[in-house]
N, C-alpha and C positions, 0 to 999 in steps of 0.2 A: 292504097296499094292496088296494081290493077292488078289483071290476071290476063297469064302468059300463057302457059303452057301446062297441058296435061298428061299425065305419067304411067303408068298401069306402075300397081304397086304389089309385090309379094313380100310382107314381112308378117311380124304374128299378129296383124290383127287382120291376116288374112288378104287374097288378093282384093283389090280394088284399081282406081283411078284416082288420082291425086290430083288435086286443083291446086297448080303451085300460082303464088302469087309474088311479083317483083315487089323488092322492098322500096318507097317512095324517096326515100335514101340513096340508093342507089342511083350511080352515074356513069354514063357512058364515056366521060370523060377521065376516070381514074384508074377504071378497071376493076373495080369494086362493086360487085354487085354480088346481091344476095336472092335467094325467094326461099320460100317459105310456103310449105302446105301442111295442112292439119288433118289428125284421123280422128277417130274417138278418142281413141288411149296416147297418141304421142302425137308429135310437129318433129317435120323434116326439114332442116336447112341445107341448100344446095347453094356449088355458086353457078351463078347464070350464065357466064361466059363458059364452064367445058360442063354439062349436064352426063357425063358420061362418067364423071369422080358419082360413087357413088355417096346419099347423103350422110348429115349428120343425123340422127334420131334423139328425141328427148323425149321424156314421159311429158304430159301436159303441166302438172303441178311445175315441175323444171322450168319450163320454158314460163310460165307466167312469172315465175319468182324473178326469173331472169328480166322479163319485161317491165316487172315493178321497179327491178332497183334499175335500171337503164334510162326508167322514165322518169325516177326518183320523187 
């Protein structure tokens, strides 16, 4: 994944910046594109073409469980 773009972030693990990262999956041919940036406590999915939808939020446990069975 590279990294694209960064966010200022106000949720509850307080403000910050968010280092979102473009999914390597992702293509500018389909219109499917995802990123992805992580905090301590949770990961934000955004889609990369309208960044102004605000994101999805997952606690980290989530999104790794997610990760496991996707990568099976």
């Amino acid at each position: 994944m590279n990294t694209d773009t960064k966010h200022n972030a106000s949720h509850a693990e307080g403000p910050g910046v968010l280092d979102w990262h473009k999914s390597s999956y992702s293509s500018g041919d389909t219109g499917n594109c995802v990123e992805v940036a992580t905090a301590p406590a949770s990961t934000h999915i955004r889609d990369s073409k309208d960044t102004t939808i605000a994101p999805v939020i997952v606690g980290n446990p989530a999104w790794a469980a997610f990760l496991n069975m996707v990568e099976g």
